[in-house]
C-alpha positions in Angstrom: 203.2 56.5 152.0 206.9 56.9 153.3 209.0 59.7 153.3 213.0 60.7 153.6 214.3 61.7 157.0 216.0 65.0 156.2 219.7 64.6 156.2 220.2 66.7 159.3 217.3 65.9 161.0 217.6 65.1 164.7 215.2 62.5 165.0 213.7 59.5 162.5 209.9 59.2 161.9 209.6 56.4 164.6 211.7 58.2 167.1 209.4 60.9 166.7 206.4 58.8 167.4 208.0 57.8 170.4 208.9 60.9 171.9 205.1 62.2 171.1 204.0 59.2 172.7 205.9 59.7 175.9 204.5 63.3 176.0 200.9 62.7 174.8 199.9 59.0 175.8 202.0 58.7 178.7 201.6 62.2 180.4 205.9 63.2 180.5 206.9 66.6 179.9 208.0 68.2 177.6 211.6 68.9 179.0 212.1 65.6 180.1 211.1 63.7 177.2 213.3 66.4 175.1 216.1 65.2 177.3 215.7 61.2 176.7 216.0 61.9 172.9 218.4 64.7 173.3 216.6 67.3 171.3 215.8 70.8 172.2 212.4 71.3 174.2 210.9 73.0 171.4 211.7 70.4 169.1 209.8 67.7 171.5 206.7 69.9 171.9 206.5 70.3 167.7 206.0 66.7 167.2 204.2 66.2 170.3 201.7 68.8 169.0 201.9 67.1 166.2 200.7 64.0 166.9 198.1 65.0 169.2 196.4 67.1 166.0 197.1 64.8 163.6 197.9 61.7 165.0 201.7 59.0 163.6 200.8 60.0 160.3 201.6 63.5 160.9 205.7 61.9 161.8 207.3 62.6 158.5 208.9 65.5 156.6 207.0 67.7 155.1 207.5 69.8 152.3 209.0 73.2 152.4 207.5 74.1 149.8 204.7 77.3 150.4 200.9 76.9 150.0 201.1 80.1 148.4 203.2 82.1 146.2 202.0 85.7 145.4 205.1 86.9 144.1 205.2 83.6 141.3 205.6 85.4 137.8 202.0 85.9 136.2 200.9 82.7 134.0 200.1 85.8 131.0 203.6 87.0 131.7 205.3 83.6 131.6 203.3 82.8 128.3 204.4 85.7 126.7 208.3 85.0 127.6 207.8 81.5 126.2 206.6 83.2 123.2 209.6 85.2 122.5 211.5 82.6 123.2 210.5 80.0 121.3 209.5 82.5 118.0 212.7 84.8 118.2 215.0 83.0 120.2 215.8 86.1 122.4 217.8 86.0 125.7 217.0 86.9 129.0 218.1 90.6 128.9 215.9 91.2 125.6 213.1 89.9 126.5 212.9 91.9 129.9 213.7 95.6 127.9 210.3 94.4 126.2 208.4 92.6 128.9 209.2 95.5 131.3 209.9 92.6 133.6 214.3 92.0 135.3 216.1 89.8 132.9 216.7 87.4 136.6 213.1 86.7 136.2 212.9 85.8 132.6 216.0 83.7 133.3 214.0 81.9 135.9 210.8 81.2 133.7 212.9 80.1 130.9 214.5 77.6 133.5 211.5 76.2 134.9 210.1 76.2 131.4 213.2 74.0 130.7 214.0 76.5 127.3 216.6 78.2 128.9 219.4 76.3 126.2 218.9 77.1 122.8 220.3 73.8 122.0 216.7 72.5 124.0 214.7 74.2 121.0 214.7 72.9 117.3 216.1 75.3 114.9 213.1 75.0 112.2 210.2 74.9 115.1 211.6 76.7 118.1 209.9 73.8 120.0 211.4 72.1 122.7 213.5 69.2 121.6 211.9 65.3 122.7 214.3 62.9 122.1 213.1 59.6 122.6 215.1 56.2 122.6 214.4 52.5 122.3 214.8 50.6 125.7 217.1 48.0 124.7 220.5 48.2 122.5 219.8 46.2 119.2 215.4 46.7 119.5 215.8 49.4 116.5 218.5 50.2 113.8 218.7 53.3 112.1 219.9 53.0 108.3 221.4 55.4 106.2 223.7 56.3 103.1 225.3 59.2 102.9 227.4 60.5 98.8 230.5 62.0 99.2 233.0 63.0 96.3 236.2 61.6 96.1 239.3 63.9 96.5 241.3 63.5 94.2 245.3 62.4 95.3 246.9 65.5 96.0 243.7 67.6 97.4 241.3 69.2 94.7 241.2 72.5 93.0 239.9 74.2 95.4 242.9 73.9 97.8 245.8 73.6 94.9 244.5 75.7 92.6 242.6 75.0 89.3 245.8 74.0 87.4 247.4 71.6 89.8 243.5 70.2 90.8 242.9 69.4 87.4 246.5 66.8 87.3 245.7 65.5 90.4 241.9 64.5 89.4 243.7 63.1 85.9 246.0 60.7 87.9 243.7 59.8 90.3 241.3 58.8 87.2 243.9 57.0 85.6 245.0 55.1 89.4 241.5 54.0 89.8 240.3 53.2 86.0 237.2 55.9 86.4 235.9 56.7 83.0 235.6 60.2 81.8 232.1 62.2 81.7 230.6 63.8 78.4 231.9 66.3 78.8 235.7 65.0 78.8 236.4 65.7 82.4 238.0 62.7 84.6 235.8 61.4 87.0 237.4 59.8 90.2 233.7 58.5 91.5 231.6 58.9 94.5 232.0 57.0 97.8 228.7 56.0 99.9 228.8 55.9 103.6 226.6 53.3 104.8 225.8 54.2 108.4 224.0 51.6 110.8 223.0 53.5 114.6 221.6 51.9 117.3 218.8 53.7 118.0 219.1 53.0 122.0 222.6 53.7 122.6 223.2 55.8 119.4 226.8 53.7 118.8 227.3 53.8 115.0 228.8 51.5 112.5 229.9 53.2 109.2 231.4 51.8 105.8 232.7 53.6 102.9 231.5 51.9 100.4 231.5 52.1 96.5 227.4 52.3 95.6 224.6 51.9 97.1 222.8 48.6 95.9 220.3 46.8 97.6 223.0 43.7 97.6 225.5 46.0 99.0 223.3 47.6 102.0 222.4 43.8 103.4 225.7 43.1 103.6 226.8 46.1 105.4 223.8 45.8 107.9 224.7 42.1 108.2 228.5 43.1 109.3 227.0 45.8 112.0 224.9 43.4 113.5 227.4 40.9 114.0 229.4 44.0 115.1 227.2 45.2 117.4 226.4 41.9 118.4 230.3 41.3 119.5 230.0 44.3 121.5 226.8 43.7 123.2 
């Protein structure tokens, strides 16, 4: 299996081998073979070692990574962050004035938990959010209508008052021919937003439509596919 040189390393894998070669298999010395690769002596006797224990193999990088780590945060104590994370959403500082443990700590479980964002946890489950996605653009469509109330011309009563809401939904009725309900109030109708998302690239197509029929939806997914389609 191959590995990456370090950036600042002085010498590549097979340089390496060479210069252990020299040393080992060929009986130079250590200062001298330093010298032909222009490396410090203790960096040729390291790989010469090296090699002589463990043979080319032994050539690459290795990880700097420790065998051991007795000062890693207890797996009861990292459960137990977790756990207030996830059930009561609380921060770093919080959750150390109850763990008894320094809020840089919890910060750094929560981090290699990958639950240090809030916005990583669903709001209904506190579990970590998986968002998943299809491969290609166009392999799955996501459909949906959405109602929305029409406002009337003029902005409703809410932002006019009920006086000057209550003209404006009249003459917006009359404009648009909308009956009026049972109970005598001017309706101005209800628009439907047929929304089409690509599931892979989550581009959306929407149309404000007028209902929601069956006829209506196939002709609105017919126009995003040839839309998506032009943009593919």
């Amino acid at each position: 299996m191959s590995h990456a040189t370090h950036a600042n390393a002085a010498l590549t894998p097979r340089a390496r081998l060479r210069l252990a070669r020299l040393v080992v298999d060929h009986g130079w010395s250590i200062p001298r073979a330093a010298e032909r690769y222009d490396v410090s002596w203790r960096t040729a006797k390291k790989w010469a070692e090296r090699y002589r224990r463990e043979g080319p193999a032994a050539m690459c990088d290795r990880s700097s990574r420790p065998h051991r780590q007795p000062n890693r945060t207890p797996a009861p104590v990292v459960r137990k962050i977790v756990h207030l994370r996830w059930k009561q959403r609380l921060g770093p500082i919080e959750i150390g004035d109850r763990l008894g443990v320094p809020a840089s700590t919890v910060h750094a479980v929560l981090v290699r938990c990958r639950i240090n964002r809030l916005t990583h946890l669903d709001r209904a489950t506190g579990e970590p959010i998986r968002r998943y996605e299809h491969e290609r653009p166009g392999d799955l469509l996501h459909v949906d209508v959405k109602k929305l109330g029409r406002v009337p011309d003029g902005g409703g009563w809410r932002y006019v008052g009920r006086e000057q809401g209550w003209k404006n939904r009249s003459r917006t009725a009359a404009r648009t021919g909308a009956p009026k309900s049972r109970y005598r109030q001017p309706l101005i109708g209800t628009c439907y937003l047929h929304t089409v998302i690509d599931d892979h690239s989550r581009v959306a197509y929407v149309e404000a439509r007028n209902d929601e029929t069956k006829e209506t939806a196939a002709e609105v997914l017919r126009n995003a596919v040839a839309w998506f389609t032009d943009r593919a």
